[in-house]
C-alpha positions as CSV (number, residue, x, y, z in Angstrom):
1,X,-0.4,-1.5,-27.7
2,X,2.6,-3.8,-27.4
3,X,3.1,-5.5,-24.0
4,X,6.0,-7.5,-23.9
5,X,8.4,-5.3,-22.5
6,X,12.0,-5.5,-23.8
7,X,13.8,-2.5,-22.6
8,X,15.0,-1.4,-25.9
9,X,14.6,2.4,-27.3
10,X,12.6,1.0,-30.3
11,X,9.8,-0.7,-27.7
12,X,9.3,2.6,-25.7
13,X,9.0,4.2,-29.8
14,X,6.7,1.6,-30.4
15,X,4.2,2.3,-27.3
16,X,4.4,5.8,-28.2
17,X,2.9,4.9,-31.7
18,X,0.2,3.0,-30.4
19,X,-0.3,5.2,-27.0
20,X,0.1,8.9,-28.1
21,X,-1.2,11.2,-25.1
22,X,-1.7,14.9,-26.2
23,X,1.7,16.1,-26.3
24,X,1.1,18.1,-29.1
25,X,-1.2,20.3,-26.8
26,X,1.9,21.6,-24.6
27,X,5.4,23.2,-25.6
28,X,7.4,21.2,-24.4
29,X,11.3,22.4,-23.3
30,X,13.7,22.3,-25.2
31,X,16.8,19.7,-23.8
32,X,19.5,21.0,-22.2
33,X,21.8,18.4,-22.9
34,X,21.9,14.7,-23.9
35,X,21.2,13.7,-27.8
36,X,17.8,14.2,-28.0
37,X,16.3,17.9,-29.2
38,X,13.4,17.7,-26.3
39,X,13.6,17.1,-22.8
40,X,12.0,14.8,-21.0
41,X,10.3,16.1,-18.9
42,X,9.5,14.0,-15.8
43,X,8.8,17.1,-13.4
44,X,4.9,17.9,-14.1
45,X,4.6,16.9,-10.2
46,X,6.0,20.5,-9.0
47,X,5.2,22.1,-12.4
48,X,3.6,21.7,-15.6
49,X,4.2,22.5,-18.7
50,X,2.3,25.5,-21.0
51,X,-0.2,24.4,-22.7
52,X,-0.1,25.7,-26.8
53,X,-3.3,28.0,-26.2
54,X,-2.3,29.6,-23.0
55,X,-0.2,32.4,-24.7
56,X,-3.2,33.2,-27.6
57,X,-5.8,33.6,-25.0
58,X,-4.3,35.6,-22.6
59,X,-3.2,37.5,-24.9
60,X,-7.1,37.8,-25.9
61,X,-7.9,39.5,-22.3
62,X,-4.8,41.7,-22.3
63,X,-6.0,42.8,-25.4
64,X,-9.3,43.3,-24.1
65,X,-7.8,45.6,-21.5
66,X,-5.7,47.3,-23.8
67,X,-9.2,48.2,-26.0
68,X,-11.3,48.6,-23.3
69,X,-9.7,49.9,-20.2
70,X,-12.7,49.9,-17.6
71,X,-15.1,49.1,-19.6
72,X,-13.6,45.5,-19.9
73,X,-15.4,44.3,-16.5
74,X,-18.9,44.3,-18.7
75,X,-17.4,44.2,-22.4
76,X,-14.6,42.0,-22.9
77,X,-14.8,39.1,-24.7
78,X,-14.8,37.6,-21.8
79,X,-16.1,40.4,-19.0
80,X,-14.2,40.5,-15.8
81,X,-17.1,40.9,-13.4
82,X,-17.8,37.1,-13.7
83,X,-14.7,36.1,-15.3
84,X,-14.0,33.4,-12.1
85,X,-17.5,32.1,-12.7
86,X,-16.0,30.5,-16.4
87,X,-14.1,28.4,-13.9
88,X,-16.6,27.1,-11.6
89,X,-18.2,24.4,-13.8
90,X,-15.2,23.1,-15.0
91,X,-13.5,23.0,-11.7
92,X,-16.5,21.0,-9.9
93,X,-16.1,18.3,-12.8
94,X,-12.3,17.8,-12.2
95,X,-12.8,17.2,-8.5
96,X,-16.1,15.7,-8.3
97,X,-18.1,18.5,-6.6
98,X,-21.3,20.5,-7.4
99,X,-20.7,24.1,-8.8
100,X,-22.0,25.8,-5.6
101,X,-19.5,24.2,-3.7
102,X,-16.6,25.2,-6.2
103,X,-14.5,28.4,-6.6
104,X,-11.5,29.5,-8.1
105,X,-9.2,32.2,-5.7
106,X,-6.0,32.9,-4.5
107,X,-3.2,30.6,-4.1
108,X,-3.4,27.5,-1.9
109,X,-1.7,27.9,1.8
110,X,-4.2,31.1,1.5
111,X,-7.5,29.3,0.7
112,X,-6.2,26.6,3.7
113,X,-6.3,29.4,5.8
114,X,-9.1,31.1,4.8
115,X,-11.0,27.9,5.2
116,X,-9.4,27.2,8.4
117,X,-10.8,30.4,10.1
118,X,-14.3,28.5,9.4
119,X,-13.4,24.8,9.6
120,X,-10.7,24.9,13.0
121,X,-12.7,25.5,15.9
122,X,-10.8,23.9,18.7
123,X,-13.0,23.3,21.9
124,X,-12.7,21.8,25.2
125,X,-10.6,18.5,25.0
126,X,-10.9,18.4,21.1
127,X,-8.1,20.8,19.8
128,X,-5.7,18.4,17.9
129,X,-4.9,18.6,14.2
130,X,-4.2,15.3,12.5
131,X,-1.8,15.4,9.5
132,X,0.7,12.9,8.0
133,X,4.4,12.9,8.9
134,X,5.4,13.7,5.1
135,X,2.9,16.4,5.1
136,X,3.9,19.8,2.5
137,X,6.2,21.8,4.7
138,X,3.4,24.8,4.1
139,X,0.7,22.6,5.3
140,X,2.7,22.1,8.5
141,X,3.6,25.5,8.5
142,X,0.0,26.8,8.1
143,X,-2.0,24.1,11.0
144,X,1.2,25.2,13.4
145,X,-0.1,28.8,13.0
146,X,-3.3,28.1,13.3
147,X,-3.1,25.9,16.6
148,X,-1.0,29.3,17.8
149,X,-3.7,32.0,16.5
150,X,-5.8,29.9,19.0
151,X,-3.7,29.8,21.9
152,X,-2.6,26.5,22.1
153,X,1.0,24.7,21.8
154,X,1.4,23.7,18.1
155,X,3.8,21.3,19.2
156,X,1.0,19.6,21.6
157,X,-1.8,20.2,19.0
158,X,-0.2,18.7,15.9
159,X,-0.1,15.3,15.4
160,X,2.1,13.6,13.0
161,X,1.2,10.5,11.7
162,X,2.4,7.6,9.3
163,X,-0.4,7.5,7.0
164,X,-1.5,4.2,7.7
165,X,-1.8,5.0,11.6
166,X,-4.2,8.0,10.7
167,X,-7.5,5.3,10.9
168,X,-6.4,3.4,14.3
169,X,-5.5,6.8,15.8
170,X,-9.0,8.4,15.1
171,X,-10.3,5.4,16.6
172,X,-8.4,5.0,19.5
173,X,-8.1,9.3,19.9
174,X,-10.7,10.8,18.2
175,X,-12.8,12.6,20.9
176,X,-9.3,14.7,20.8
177,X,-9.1,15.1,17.3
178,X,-11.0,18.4,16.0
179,X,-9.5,18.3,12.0
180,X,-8.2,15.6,10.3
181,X,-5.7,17.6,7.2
182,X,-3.8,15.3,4.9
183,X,-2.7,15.3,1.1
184,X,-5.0,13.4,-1.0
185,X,-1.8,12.1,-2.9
186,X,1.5,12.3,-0.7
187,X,4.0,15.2,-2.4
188,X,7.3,13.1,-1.3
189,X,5.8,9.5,-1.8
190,X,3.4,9.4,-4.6
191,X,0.9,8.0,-2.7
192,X,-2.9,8.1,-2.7
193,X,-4.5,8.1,0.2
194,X,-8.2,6.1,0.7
195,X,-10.3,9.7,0.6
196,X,-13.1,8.3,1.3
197,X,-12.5,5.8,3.8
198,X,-10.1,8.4,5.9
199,X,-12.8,10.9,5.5
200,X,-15.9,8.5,7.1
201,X,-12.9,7.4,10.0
202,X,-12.1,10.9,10.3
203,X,-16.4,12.0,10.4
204,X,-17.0,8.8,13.0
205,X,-14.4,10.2,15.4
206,X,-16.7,13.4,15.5
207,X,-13.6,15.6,13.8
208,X,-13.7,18.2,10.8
209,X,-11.9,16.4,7.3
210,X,-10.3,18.7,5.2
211,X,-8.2,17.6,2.0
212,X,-5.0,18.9,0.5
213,X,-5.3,18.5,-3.0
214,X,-2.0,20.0,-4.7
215,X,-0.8,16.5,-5.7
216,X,-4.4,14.7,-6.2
217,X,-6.3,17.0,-8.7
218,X,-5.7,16.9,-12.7
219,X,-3.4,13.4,-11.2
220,X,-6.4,10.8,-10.2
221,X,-10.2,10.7,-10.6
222,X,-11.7,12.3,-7.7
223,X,-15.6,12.5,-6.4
224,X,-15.2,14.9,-3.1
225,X,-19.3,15.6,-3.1
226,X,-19.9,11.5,-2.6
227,X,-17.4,11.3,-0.8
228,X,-18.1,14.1,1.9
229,X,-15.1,15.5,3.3
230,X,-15.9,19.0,4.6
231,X,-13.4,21.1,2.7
232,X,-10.8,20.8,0.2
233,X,-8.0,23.0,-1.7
234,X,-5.7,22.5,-4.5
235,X,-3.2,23.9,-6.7
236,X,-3.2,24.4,-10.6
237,X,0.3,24.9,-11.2
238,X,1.3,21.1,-11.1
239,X,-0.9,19.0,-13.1
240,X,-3.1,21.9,-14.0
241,X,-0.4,23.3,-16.1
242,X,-1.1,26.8,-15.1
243,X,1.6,28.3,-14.9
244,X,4.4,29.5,-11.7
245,X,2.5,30.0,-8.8
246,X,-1.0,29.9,-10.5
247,X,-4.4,30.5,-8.7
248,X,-5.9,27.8,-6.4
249,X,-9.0,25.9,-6.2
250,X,-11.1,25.4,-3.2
251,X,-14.4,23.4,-2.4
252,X,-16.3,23.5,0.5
253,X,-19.2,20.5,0.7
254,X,-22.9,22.2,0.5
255,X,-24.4,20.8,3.9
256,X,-21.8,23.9,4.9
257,X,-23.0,26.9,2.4
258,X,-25.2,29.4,4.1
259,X,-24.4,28.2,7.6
260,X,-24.4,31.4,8.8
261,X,-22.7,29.9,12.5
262,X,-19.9,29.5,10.3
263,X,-16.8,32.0,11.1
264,X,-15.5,33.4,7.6
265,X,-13.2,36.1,6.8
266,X,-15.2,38.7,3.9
267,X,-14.3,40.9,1.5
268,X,-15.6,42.5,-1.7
269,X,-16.3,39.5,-3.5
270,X,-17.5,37.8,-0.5
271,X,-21.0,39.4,-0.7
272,X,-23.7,38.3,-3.9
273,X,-22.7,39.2,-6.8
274,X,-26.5,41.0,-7.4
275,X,-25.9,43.5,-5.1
276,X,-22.2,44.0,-4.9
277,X,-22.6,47.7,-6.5
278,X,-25.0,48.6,-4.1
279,X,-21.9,49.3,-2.1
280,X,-23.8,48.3,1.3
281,X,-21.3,48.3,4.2
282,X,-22.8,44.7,5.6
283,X,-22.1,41.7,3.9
284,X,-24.6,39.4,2.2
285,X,-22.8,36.0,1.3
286,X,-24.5,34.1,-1.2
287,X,-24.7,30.0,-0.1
288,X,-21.7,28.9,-2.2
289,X,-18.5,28.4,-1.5
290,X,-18.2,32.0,-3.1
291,X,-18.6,33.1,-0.1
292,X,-15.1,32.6,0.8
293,X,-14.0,34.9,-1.4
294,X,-12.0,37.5,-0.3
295,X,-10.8,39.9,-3.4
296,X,-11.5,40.3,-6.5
297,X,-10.2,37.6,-9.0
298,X,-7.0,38.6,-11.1
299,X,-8.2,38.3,-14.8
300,X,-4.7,37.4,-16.2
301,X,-4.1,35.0,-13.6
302,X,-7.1,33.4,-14.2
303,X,-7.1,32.9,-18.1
304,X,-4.4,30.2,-17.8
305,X,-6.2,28.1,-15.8
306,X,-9.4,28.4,-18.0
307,X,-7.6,27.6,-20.6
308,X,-6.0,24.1,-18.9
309,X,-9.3,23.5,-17.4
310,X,-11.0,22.9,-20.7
311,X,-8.3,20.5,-21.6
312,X,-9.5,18.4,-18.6
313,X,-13.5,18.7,-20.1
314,X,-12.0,18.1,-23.3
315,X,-10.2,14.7,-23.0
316,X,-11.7,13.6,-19.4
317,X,-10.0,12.6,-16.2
318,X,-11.1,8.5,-17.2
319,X,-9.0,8.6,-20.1
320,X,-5.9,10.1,-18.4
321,X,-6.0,8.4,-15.6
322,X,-6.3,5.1,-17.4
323,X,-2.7,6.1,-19.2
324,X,-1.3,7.4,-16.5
325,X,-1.8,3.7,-15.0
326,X,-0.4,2.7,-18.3
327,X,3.0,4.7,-18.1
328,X,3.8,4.9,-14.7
329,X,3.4,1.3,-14.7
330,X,5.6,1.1,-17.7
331,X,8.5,3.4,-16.0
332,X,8.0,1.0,-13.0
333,X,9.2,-1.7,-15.0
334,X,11.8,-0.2,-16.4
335,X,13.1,0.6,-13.3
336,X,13.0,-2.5,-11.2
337,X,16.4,-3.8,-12.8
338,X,18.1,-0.8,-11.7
339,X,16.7,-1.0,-8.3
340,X,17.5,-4.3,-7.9
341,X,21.1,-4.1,-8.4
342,X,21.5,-0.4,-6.9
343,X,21.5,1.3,-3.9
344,X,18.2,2.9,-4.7
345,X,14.6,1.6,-3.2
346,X,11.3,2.9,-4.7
347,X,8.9,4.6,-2.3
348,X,5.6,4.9,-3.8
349,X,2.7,2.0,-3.5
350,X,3.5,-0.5,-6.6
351,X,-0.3,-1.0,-6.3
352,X,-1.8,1.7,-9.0
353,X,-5.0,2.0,-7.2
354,X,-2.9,3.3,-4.1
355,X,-0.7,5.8,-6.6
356,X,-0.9,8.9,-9.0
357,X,1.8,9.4,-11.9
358,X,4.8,10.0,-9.9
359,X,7.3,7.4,-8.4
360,X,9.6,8.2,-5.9
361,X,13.1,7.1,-5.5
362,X,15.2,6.6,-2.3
363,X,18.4,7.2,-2.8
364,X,20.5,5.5,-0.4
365,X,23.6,7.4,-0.4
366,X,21.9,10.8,-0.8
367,X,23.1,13.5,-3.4
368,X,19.9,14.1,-5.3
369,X,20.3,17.3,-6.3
370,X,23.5,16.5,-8.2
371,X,21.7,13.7,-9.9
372,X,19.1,15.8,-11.1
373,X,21.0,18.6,-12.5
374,X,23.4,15.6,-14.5
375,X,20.1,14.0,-15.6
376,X,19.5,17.6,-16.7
377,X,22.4,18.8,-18.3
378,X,24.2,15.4,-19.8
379,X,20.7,13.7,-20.7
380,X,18.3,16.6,-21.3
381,X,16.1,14.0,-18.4
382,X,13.8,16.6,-15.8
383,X,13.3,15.4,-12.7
384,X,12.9,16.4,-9.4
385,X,14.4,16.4,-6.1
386,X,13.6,16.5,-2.6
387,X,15.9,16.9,0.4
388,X,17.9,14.6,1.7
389,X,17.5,11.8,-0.6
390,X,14.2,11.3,-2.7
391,X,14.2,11.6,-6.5
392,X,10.8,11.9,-8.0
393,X,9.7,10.8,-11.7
394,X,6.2,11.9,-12.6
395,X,5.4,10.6,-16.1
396,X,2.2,13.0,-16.8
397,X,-0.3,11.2,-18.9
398,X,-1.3,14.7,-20.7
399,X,2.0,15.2,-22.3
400,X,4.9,12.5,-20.9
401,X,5.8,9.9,-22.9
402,X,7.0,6.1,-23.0
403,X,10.2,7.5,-24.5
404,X,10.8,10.1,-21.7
405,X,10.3,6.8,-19.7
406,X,12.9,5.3,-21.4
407,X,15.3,8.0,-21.4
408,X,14.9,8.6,-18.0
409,X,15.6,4.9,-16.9
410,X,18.5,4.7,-19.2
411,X,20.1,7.8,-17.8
412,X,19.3,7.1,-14.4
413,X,21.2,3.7,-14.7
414,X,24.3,4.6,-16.4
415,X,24.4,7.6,-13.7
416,X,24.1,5.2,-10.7
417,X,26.2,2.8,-12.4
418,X,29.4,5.0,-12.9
419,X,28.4,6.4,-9.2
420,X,28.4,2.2,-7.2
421,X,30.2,0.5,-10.4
């Protein structure tokens, strides 16, 4: 792969030669403006693109419904009755847990709550909720309401801190801290957090470490099970390329399964799967993280992400995470002349360890969102913004490219340029 970096379109063609990705795994959007037949697409951070397969194979189980009606729970191709259990395995591997501590279910602010009601058990002096400043508005949303289901004051309970106070305030305030809940990677920043360090600091201080995982999994290597947090959720319509509000994952570590002290919201799939039909009216929760299973799964909700999972297993989280080092570092370079001479100023860590795919751009004098949609429409460049001023590039090493890069960078500049000539 060439390394000298010249800046030119025919380098970024170059690197895309010697450094393909598996682009031709997704459909990728067509451009809606620009010279160029195919967007870049820079957005894969709030949602990816379709993988080629997804349409066949749900089509497959919509099929399967259409031949078999009710039958289909026990003779589809791929049976409904355990149709979340194709999931599990491949799940575990992208986030570094066991199998029994892994399920696919519901969307994410859901599975938070649902493992809140186990995991947020304020007592005494130790009631405080520890999350970062530039936390998800819906995980802020979602502790708020749980601190208020309990009783307390949510503006007394929650406590908002810069990332890098979250260690030196467990040490100094732990005996009042009962859950520690923070984004593995941040949403508006890029950056990754130290999992496993935060987690020990967050275990030491004698408080419950949960993980928020929307931005982190499919993005960097993750090993939750060595790492020991307690609990974990994530979304798969980002990097999981699973489509508009697809279904969430959740993990729960296995020194928890079958605690039976444990408070947990049931339903019918909360009980073993051996002797769901019996149709007992008591529970019997198998010790897996099953057991926080509420309904049962939506079949054609589920195929996508079995389909995108098996891309993961395919090509491996090593490989993609050693490109996405690759081109994110590439787009950073690209960038730095621009930020250098413009009033923009990049947010994310410029160490790669501390990062996932996704840099994030201050803009000083605001008006994002009219950026974007001129990136859009007069360069065919996706990006993203966020309110008031952050624009976010997330060069996705599944399917982005060095050219998308390129694009993106050029367009940025001549947009800023004609903005503070």
């Amino acid at each position: 792969m060439t390394t000298t970096l010249d800046h030119t379109e025919a380098d970024a063609l170059r690197r895309d030669i010697a450094d393909p990705g598996h682009r031709g795994l997704f459909l990728i959007p067509p451009a809606d403006g620009g010279r160029y037949p195919d967007a870049a697409y820079l957005a894969g951070n709030s949602l990816g693109l379709q993988p080629a397969a997804t349409r066949t194979e749900l089509l497959e189980d919509l099929d399967d419904w259409a031949r078999r009606g009710v039958e289909g729970h026990l003779d589809a191709r791929r049976p409904w009755l355990p149709y979340h259990a194709l999931l599990t395995e491949s799940a575990a591997r992208l986030v570094g847990g066991l199998p029994r501590e892994t399920v696919v279910m519901n969307s994410l602010t859901v599975n938070l709550h649902l493992l809140l009601v186990s995991f947020y058990r304020p007592r005494g002096p130790r009631t405080r909720i520890v999350i970062e400043d530039s936390a998800f508005p819906s995980d802020s949303y979602a502790v708020r309401s749980q601190a208020r289901f309990h009783g307390l004051d949510p503006d007394a309970t929650v406590v908002r801190l810069d990332t890098g106070d979250v260690p030196g305030y467990l040490a100094d305030e732990g005996a009042t801290v009962a859950l520690v809940l923070l984004g593995g990677v941040n949403y508006l920043t890029g950056e990754l957090l130290d999992i496993p360090a935060i987690t020990a600091a967050g275990h030491a201080a004698g408080a419950v470490v949960g993980w928020d995982l929307a931005h982190a999994a499919g993005n960097v290597p993750l090993r939750l099970h060595e790492w020991g947090p307690d609990f974990a959720a994530w979304c798969s319509y980002k990097y999981l390329n699973s489509g508009p509000g697809a279904l969430s994952g959740a993990w729960v570590h296995e020194r928890h399964l079958g605690d039976r002290s444990l408070p947990r919201f049931e339903g019918w799939w909360s009980t073993e799967e051996a002797t769901r039909f019996e149709m007992a009216p008591v529970s019997r929760p198998p010790a897996t993280a099953e057991a926080w299973q509420v309904s049962n799964p939506p079949i054609f909700a589920m195929g996508p992400v079995r389909t995108s999972l098996r891309i993961f297993d395919e090509i491996g989280m090593a490989e993609l995470r050693a490109r996405s080092i690759r081109l994110t570092g590439y787009l950073e370079q690209l960038l730095d002349p621009v930020v250098a001479t413009r009033p923009l100023h990049v947010l994310t860590p410029r160490d790669p360890v501390r990062r996932g795919c996704q840099l994030s751009l201050r803009v000083e004098r605001g008006g994002t969102q009219e950026l974007t949609r001129r990136l859009r429409l007069e360069f065919g460049v996706v990006a993203d913004a966020r309110e008031p001023d952050v624009l976010r590039l997330a060069p996705v090493p599944l399917y982005s490219t060095y050219h998308d890069c390129w694009r993106a960078t050029d367009a940025l500049a001549r947009l800023i340029a004609e903005a503070c000539p």
